[in-house]
C-alpha positions as CSV (number, residue, x, y, z in Angstrom):
1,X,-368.6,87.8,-59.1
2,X,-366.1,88.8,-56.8
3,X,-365.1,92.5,-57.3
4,X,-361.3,91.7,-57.2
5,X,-361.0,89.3,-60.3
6,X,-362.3,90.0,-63.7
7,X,-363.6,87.6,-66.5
8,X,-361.9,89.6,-70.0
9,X,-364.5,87.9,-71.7
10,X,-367.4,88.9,-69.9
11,X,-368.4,91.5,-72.2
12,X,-369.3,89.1,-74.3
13,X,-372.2,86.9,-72.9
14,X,-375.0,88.3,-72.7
15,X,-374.7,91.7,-75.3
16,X,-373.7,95.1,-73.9
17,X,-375.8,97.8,-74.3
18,X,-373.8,101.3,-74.4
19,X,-375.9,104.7,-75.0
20,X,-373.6,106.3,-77.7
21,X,-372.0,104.7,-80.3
22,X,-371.1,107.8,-82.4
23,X,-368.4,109.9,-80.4
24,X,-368.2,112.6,-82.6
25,X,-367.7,114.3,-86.6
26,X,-365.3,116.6,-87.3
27,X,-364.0,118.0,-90.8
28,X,-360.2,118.2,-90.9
29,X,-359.0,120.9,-92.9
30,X,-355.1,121.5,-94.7
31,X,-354.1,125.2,-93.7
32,X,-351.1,126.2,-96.4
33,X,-349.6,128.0,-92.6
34,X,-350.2,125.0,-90.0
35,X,-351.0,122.1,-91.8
36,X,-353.6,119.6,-91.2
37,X,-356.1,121.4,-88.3
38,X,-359.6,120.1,-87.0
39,X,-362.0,122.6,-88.9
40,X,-365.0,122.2,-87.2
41,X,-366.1,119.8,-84.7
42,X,-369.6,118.0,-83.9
43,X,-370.5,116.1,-80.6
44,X,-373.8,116.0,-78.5
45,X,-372.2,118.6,-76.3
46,X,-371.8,120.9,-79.3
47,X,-373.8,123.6,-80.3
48,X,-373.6,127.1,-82.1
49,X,-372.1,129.2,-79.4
50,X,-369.4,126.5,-78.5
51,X,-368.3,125.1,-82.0
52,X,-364.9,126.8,-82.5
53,X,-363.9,126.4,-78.5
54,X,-365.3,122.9,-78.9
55,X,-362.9,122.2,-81.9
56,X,-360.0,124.2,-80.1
57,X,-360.6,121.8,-77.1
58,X,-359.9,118.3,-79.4
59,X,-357.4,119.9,-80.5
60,X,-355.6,119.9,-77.7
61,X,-356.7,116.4,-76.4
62,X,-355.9,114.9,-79.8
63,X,-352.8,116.7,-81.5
64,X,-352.5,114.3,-84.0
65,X,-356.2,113.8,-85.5
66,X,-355.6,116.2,-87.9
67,X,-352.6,114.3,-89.4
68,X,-354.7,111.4,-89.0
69,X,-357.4,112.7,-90.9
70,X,-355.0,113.8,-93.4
71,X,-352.6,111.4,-93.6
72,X,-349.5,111.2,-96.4
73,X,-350.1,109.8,-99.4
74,X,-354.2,111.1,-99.2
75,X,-353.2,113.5,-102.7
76,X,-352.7,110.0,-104.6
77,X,-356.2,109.4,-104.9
78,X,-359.8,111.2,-105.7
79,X,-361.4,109.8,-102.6
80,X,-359.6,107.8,-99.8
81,X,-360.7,106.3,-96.3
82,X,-358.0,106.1,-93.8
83,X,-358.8,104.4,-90.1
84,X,-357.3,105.3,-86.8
85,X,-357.3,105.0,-83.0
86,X,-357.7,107.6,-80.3
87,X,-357.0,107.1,-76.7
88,X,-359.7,108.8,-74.4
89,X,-360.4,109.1,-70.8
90,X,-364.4,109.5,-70.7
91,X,-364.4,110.6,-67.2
92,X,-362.2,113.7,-67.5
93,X,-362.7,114.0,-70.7
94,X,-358.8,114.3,-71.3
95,X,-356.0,111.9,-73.0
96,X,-353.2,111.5,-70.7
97,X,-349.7,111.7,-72.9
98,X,-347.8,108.8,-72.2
99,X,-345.2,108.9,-69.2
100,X,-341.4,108.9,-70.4
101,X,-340.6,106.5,-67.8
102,X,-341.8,102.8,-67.1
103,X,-345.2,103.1,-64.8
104,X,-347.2,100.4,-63.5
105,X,-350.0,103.1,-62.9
106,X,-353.5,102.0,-64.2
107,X,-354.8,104.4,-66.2
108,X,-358.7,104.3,-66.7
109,X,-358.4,104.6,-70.4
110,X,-361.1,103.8,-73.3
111,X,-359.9,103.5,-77.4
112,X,-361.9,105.0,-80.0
113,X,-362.1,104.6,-83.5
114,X,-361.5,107.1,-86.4
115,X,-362.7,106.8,-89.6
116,X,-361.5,109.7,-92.1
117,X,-363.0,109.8,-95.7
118,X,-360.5,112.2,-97.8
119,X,-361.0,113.9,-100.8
120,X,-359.4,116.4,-103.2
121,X,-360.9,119.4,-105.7
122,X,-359.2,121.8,-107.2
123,X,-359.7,125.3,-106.7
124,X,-361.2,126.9,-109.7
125,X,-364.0,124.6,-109.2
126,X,-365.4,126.6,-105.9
127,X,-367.5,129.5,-106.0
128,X,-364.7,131.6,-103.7
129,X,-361.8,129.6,-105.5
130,X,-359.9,133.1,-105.3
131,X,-359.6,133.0,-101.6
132,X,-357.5,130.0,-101.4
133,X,-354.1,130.1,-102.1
134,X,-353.6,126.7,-102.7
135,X,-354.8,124.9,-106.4
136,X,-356.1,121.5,-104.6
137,X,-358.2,121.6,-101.6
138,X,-357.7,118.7,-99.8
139,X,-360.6,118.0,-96.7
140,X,-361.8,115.0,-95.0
141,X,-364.8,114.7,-92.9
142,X,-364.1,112.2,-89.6
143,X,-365.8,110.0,-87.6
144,X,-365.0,108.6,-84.6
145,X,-367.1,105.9,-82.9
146,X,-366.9,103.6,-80.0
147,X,-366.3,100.1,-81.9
148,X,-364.5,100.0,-85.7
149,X,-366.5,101.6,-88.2
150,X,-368.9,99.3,-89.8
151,X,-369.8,98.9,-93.3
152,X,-372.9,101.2,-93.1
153,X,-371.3,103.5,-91.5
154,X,-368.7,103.9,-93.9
155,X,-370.6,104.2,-97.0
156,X,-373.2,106.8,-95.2
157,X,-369.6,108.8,-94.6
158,X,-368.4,108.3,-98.6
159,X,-371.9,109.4,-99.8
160,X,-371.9,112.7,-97.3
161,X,-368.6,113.6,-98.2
162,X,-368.7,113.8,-101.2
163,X,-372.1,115.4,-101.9
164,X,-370.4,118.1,-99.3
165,X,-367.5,118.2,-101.9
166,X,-370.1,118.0,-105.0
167,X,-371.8,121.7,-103.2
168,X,-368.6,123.6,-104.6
169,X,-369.3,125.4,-101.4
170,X,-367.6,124.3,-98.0
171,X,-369.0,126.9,-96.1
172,X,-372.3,125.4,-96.1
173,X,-371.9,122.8,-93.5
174,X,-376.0,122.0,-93.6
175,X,-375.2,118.4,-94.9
176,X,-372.5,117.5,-92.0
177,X,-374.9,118.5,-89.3
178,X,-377.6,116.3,-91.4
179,X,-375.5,113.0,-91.0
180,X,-374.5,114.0,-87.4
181,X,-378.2,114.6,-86.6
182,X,-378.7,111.3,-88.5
183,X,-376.2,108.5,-87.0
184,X,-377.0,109.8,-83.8
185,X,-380.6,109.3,-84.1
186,X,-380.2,105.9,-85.4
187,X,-377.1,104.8,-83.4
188,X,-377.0,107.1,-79.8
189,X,-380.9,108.2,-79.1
190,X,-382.0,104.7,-77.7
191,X,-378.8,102.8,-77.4
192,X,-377.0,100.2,-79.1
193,X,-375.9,96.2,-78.8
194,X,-373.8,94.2,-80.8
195,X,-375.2,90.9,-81.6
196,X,-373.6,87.6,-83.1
197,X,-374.9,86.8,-86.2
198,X,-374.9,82.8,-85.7
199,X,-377.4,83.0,-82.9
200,X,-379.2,80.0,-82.8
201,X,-382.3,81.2,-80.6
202,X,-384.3,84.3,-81.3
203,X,-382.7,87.1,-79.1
204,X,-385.4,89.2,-76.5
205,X,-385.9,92.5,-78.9
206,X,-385.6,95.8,-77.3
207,X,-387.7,98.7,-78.4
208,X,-385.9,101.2,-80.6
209,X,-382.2,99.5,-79.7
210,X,-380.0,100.0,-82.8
211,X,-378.8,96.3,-83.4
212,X,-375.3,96.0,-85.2
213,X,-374.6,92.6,-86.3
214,X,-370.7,91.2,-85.9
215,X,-370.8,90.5,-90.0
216,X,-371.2,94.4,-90.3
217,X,-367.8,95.0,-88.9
218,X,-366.2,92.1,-91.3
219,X,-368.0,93.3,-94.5
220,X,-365.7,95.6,-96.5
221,X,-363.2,93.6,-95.6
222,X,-360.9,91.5,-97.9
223,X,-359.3,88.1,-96.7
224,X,-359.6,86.4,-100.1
225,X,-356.8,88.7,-101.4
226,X,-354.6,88.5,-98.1
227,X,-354.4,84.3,-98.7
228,X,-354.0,84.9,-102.6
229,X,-351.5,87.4,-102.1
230,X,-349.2,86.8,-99.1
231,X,-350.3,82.7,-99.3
232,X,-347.7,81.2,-96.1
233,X,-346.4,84.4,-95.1
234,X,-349.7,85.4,-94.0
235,X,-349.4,82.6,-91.6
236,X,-346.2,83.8,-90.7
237,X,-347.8,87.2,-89.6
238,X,-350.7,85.4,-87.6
239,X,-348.4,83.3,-85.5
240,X,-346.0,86.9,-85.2
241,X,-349.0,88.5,-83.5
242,X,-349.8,85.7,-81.6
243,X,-346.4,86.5,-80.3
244,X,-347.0,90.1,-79.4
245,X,-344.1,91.0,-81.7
246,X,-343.7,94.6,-83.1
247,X,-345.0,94.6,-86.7
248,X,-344.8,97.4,-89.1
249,X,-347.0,97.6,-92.5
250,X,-346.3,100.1,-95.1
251,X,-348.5,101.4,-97.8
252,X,-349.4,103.9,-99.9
253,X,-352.3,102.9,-100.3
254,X,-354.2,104.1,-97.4
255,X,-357.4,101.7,-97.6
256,X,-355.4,98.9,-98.3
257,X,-353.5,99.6,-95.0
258,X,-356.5,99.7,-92.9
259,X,-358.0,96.8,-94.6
260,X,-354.8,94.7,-94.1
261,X,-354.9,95.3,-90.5
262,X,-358.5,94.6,-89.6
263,X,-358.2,91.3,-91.7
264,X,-355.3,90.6,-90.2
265,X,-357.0,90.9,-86.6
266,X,-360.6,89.5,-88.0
267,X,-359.0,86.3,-88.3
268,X,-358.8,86.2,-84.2
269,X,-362.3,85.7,-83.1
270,X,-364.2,88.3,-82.2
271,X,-361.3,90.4,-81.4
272,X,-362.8,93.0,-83.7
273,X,-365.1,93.8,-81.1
274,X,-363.1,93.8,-78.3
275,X,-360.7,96.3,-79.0
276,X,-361.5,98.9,-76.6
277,X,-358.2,98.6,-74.5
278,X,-356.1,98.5,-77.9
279,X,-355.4,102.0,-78.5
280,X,-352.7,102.5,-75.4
281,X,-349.7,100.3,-74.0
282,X,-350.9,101.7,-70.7
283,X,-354.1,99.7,-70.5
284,X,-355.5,96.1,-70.2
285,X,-356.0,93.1,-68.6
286,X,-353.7,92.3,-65.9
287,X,-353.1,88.2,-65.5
288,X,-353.6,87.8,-62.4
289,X,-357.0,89.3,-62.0
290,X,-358.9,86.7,-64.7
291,X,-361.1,84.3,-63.6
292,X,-362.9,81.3,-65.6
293,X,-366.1,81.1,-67.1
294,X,-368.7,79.9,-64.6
295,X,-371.0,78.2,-67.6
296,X,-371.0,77.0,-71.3
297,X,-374.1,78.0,-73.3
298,X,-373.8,75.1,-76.4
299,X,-376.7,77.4,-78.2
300,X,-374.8,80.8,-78.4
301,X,-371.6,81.2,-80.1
302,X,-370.3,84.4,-77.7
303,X,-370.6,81.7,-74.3
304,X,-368.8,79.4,-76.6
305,X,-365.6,81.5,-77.7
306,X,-365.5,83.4,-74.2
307,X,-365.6,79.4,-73.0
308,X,-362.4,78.9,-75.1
309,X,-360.8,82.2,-74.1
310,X,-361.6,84.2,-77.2
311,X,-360.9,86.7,-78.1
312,X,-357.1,86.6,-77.0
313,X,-356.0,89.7,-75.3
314,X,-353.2,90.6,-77.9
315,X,-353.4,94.2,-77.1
316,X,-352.6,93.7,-73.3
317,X,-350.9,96.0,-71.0
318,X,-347.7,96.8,-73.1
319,X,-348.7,96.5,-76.4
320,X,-350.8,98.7,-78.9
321,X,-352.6,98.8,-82.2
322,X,-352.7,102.2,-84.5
323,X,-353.9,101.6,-88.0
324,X,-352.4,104.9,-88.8
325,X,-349.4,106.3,-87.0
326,X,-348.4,109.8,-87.9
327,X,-344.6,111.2,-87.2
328,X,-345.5,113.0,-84.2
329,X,-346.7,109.5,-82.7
330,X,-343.0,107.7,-84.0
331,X,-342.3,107.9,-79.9
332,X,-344.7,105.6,-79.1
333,X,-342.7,103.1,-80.5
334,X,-339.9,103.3,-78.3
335,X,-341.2,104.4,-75.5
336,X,-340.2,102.4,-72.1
337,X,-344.1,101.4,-71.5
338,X,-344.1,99.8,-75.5
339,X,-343.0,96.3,-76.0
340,X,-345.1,95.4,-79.2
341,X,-347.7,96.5,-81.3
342,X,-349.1,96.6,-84.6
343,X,-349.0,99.7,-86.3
344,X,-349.5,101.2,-90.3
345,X,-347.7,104.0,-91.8
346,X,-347.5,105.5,-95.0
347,X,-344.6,107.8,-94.7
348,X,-341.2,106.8,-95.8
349,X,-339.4,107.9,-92.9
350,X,-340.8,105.6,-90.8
351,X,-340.1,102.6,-93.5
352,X,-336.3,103.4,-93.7
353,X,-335.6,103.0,-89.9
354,X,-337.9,100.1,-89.6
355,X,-334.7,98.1,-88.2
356,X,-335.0,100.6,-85.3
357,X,-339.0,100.2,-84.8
358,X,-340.3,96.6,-86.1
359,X,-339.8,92.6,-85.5
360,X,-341.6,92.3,-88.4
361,X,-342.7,94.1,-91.6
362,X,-345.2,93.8,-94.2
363,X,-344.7,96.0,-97.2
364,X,-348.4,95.9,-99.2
365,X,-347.0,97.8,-102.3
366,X,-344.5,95.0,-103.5
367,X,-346.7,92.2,-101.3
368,X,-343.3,91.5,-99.1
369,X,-342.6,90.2,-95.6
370,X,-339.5,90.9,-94.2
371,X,-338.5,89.3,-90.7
372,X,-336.1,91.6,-89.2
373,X,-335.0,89.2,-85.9
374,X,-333.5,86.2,-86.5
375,X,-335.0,84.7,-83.0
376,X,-338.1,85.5,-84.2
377,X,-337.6,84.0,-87.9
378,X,-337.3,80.5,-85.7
379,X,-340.3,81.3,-83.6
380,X,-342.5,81.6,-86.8
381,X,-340.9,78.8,-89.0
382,X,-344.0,77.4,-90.1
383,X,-344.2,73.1,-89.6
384,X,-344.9,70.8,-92.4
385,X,-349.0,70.6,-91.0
386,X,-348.7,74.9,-91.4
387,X,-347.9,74.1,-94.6
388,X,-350.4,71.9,-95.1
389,X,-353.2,74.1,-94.0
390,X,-352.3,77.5,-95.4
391,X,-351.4,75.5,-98.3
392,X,-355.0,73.8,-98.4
393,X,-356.3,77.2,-97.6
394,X,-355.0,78.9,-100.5
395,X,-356.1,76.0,-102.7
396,X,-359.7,76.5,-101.7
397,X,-359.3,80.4,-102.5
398,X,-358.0,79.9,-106.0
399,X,-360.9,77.1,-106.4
400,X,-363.4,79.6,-105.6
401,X,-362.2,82.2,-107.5
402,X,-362.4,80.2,-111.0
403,X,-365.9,79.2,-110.4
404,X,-366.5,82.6,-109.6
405,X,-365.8,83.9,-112.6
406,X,-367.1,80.3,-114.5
407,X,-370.5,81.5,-113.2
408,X,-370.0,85.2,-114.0
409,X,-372.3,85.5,-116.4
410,X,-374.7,82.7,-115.3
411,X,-377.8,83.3,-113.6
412,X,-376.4,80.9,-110.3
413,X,-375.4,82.4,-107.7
414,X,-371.9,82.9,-108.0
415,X,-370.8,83.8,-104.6
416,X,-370.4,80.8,-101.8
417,X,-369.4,80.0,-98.2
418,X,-366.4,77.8,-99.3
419,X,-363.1,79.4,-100.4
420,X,-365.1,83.0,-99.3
421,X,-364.3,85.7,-96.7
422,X,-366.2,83.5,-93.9
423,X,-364.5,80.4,-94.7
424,X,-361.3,81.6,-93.8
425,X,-361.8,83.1,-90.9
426,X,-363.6,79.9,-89.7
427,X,-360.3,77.9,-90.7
428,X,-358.0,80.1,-88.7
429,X,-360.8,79.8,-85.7
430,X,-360.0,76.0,-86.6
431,X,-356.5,76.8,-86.2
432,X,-356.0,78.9,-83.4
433,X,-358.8,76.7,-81.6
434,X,-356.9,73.6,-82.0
435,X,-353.3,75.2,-80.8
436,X,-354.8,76.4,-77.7
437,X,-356.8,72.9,-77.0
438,X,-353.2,71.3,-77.9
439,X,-351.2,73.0,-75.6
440,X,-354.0,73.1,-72.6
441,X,-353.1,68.7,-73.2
442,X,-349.8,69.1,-73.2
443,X,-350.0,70.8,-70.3
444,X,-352.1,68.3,-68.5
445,X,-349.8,65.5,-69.8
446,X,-346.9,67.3,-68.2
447,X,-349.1,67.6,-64.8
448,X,-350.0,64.3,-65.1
449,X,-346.3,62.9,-65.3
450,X,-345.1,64.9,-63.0
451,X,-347.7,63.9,-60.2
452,X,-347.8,60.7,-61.7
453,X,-351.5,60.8,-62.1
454,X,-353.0,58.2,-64.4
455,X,-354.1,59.9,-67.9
456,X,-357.6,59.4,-69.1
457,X,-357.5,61.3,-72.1
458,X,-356.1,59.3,-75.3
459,X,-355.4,62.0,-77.6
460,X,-352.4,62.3,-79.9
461,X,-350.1,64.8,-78.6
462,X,-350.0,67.3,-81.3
463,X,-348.2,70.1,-79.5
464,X,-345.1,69.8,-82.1
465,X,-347.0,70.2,-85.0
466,X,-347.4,73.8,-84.0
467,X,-343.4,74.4,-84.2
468,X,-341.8,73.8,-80.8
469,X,-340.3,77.1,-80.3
470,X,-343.8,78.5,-81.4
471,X,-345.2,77.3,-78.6
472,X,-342.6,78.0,-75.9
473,X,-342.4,82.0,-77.2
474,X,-346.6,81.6,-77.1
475,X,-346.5,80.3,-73.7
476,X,-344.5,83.6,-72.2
477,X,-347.1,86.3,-73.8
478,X,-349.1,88.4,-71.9
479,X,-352.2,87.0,-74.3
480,X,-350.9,83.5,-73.3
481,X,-351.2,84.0,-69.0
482,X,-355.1,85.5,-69.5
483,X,-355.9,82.8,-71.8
484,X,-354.2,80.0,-69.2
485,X,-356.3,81.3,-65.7
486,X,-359.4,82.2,-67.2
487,X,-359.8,78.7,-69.0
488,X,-360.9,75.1,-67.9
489,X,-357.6,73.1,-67.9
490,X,-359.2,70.3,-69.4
491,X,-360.1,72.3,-72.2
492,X,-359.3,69.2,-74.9
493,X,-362.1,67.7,-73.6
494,X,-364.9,70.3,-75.2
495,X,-362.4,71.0,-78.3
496,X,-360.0,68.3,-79.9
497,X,-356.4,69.2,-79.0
498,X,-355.3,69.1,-83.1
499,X,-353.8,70.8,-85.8
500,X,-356.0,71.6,-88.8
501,X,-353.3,70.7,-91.1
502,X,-352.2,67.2,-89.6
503,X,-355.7,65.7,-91.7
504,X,-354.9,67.2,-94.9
505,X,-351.7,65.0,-95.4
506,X,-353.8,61.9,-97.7
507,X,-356.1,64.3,-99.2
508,X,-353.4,66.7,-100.4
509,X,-350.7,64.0,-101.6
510,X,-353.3,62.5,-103.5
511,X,-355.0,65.8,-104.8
512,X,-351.2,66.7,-106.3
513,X,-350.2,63.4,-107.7
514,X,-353.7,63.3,-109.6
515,X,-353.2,67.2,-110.8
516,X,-350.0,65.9,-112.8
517,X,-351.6,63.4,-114.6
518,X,-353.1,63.6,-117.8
519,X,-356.8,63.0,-118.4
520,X,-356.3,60.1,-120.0
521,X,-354.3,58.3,-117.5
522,X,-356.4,59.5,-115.3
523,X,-359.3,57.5,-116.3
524,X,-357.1,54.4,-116.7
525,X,-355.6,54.9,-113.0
526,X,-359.4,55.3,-112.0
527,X,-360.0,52.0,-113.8
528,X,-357.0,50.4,-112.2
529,X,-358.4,51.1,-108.8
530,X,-361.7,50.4,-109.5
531,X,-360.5,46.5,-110.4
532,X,-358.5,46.5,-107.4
533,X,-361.4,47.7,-104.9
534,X,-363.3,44.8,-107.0
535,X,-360.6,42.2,-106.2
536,X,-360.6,43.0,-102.8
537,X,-363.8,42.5,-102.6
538,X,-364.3,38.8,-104.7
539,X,-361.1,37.7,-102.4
């Protein structure tokens, strides 16, 4: 591969192996003087002697962890988990702050990922309850690792924080070295890979490698309630962030604000795990150093999506993601390197000048989507075939939920592929797939007419069905120009060029017409076209 040009997908076929997958654990601490402060720091260069200079030093590399790891809002509930990114430059071990003016500098930049579990206990409870000067203790313990937290992961951090809460004794810090010692045996000591989970041949095992399956980062997660709740806006998000717009979600709630947002991007494929330029509008991929895939392995699913130009870079070089942004990190937003992002706050501030700082914003505590451009309202009108498919979508979800709780108490097993967490991310795959195979036709059509080449290819041009404007606000993205060079241009002819929805037209006028009839009708409409099938078939 030639040293000048870059395949964004590479990463992907065959499995990386990186040696440390947990960066570090640090407990975050509320001083009644300073605020939220890093209390204590682990990493694998820590030890006794260097603990406090160690914590100093992240400190000062990462200001705003501590508000992270204490974020507003934690003192509403017993236990919360709030989730974060962290920008890092391994080499220097430093995060550059980010330049006031416009740079076209590349900065050699990696994005971590915090995960903070927060809890609360009051005072009189501890067994030195007079030294504190505060009635609630409020403490979470952090982890930061090199891909999203997965499921294990997370619950190993619940259990350890609060059996360090249950001690009544936060001086002993015995049980945060323990899971410290622990993750990183399991997940640093011999390395680690991420592998698909839809593999179809037996992968080559390596001794003492700490697999992570790509399920482990989507479990935990909770699509079912983003259709049931947001039904056609949450298309109207998707097709906002295929935009590279600047979209702003508010809760309270901080779990449901992390969970939002990594739904929200699971539904891209494999993005998930291809975040590592996310955290920074100073990184990513730049256009015009992409080249195409050299080979198509039908077997593995990874060659297959990296084939299509999946992930998309959303999070190119002027755009960011922060699950969690704290006041102090409000200049981000309109700094002259930003142009979108997608961002989570739970401070109110932040919410009432959302005119100044968001396109877009989804409000999780009164379910709401508010478009705040009207050029963008037009971009993301969704078409009648959007309809169609989220409305389909949501259909499926309700369907499985009443079976779900039909079978609650029966011994069957209740929980199933369709209507589920993994059926609709493989309907928006179906969907995002079939835009990008749509528009790669309509641009070979335009080719074609223009050099008036004769068209082999007999496909319905389905580019409309998208939303016209759509597709012309797509086609000037960042995401849009890496996805264009590193793909085959006759893409359409591996993955049809249609819209999901466009087939559901029959099925769904029929579906509704029969839903208003009565039972007994019903059967005689049943009848009725029985006898006519039958006199088709004696004439």
């Amino acid at each position: 591969m030639s040293h000048d040009l870059e395949n964004p997908w590479s990463d992907a076929v065959p499995p990386t192996y990186e040696s440390s997958f947990v960066i570090g654990l640090c407990i975050v601490d509320f001083d009644h003087v300073h605020g939220p402060e890093i209390e204590y720091w682990l990493d694998d260069r820590t030890n006794e002697y260097n603990q406090a200079s160690m914590a100093a030093k992240f400190a000062q590399i990462w200001p705003q962890l501590p508000f992270q790891g204490l974020p507003d809002g934690a003192h509403l509930f017993d236990e919360t988990f709030t989730n974060f990114t962290l920008v890092y430059d391994e080499k220097n071990h430093t995060c550059p702050p980010l330049p006031e003016e416009k740079t076209e500098k590349h900065y050699d930049l990696t994005t971590l990922f915090g995960c903070a579990c927060v809890r609360q206990l009051n005072s009189s409870a501890l067994a030195d309850g007079a030294d504190f000067k505060r009635s609630i203790i409020q403490k979470s313990v952090v982890m930061i690792t090199r891909y999203p937290i997965p499921i294990q992961l997370k619950e190993k951090l619940s259990i350890i924080t609060m059996s360090y809460f249950d001690q009544h004794n936060f001086h002993d810090k015995s049980i945060i070295k323990a899971l410290f010692e622990n993750v990183t045996t399991v997940y640093n000591s011999h390395g680690f890979k991420v592998e698909d989970d839809d593999l179809y041949e037996t992968p080559v095992s390596q001794d003492n490698v700490k697999v992570i399956k790509e399920s482990d980062f989507y479990t935990g997660l909770n699509l079912k309630e983003l259709v049931v709740t947001f039904k056609r806006n949450l298309l109207v998000v998707y097709k906002a962030l295929l935009l590279e717009q600047r979209i702003l979600v508010y809760s309270k709630n901080l779990n449901r604000l992390s969970n939002f947002q990594y739904s929200l991007l699971s539904l891209i494929p494999n993005l998930l795990l291809h975040l590592s330029d996310s955290g920074s509008p100073l990184t990513g991929t730049d256009p015009g150093q992409v080249e195409k895939p050299t080979s198509l392995k039908s077997s593995d699913r990874q060659s297959m999506l990296a084939f299509m130009g999946l992930p998309l870079r959303i999070f190119g070089r002027g755009g960011f993601f922060q699950p969690y942004l704290t006041l102090q990190q409000i200049g981000y937003l309109t700094n002259e390197n930003t142009s979108w992002y997608l961002v989570g706050c739970s401070n109110d501030i932040i919410l009432h000048q959302k005119t100044q700082y968001a396109d877009l914003v989804v409000n999780l505590d009164d379910a709401s989507v508010e478009l705040l451009s009207p050029q963008l309202k037009e971009k993301v009108a969704l078409t009648s075939a959007d309809r169609r498919f989220v409305d389909s979508l949501s259909d499926e979800v309700l369907a499985a939920d009443e079976v779900s709780v039909s079978l609650a108490n029966s011994p069957m097993e209740s929980q199933s592929y369709r209507g589920g967490d993994d059926f609709i991310r493989y309907n928006f795959e179906d969907y995002l797939i079939g835009m990008l195979s749509s528009i790669k036709y309509d641009n070979f059509r335009n080719m074609s007419r223009l050099e008036n080449v004769q068209q082999l290819s007999s496909f319905a041009n389905e580019i409309e069905q998208f939303g016209n404007p759509f597709v012309a606000a797509f086609r000037a993205t960042n995401a849009y120009k890496i996805f264009d060079r590193g793909t085959d241009d006759e893409l359409f002819n591996f993955f049809e060029p249609k819209h999901v929805g466009s087939s559901l037209v029959r099925t769904n006028v029929i579906r509704n017409l029969f839903s208003r009839i009565k039972d007994e009708d019903r059967k005689y409409l049943s009848g009725l076209f029985s006898f006519r099938r039958g006199e088709n078939k004696n004439g």
